[in-house]
N, C-alpha and C positions, 0 to 999 in steps of 0.2 A: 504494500500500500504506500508506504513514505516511498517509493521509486517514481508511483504514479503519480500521486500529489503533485514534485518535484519537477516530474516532467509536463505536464498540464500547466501547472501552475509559471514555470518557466520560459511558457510558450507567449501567456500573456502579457505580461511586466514588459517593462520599459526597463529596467535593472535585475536580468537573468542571475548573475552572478552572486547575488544579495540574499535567493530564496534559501531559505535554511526550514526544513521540515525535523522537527524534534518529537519521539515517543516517549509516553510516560502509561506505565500502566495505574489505571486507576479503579481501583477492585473488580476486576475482570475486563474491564475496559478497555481498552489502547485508545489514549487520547493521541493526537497529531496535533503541534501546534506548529503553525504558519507563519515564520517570520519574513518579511518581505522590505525590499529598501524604501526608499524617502518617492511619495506621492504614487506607490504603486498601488496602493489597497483600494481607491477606489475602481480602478481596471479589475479585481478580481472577485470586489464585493459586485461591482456591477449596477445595470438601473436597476431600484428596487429591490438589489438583492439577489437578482437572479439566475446570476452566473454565479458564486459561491454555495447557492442551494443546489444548482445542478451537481458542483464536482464535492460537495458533499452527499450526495444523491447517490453519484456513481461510489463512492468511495466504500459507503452503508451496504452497498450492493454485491462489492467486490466483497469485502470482509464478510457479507453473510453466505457466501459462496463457500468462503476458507472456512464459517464455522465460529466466526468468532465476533464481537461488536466490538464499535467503535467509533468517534466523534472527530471533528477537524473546526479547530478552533484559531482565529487569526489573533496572533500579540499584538499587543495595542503597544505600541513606541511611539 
């Protein structure tokens, strides 16, 4: 999952080299947190939101495939 995020996520930004995808598990959970460089987040949160629902969408999809859940959360910097 953090190779996809990464790669998706790197395809949008304006500053590819800046995305850093970090896992924490969180009582069964695998959280992803998103860190992303200076004026990229609105490119990934999107109008309304709704490119960051899709590739959390996809991401909920993939991991429920492997069996296991999981969240994708952007750092607020």
């Amino acid at each position: 999952m953090q190779a996809f995020i990464e790669y998706v996520t790197k395809r949008l930004v304006n500053h590819p080299d800046e995305v850093r995808v970090e896992v924490e598990d969180r009582a069964g959970v695998q959280a992803y947190r998103l860190t992303l460089g200076p004026g990229d987040a609105g490119k990934i949160i999107g109008r309304r939101g709704t490119t960051i629902q899709a590739i959390r969408s996809l991401v909920q999809v993939g991991a429920q495939k492997k069996g296991i859940r999981c969240t994708l959360d952007l750092a607020d910097e």
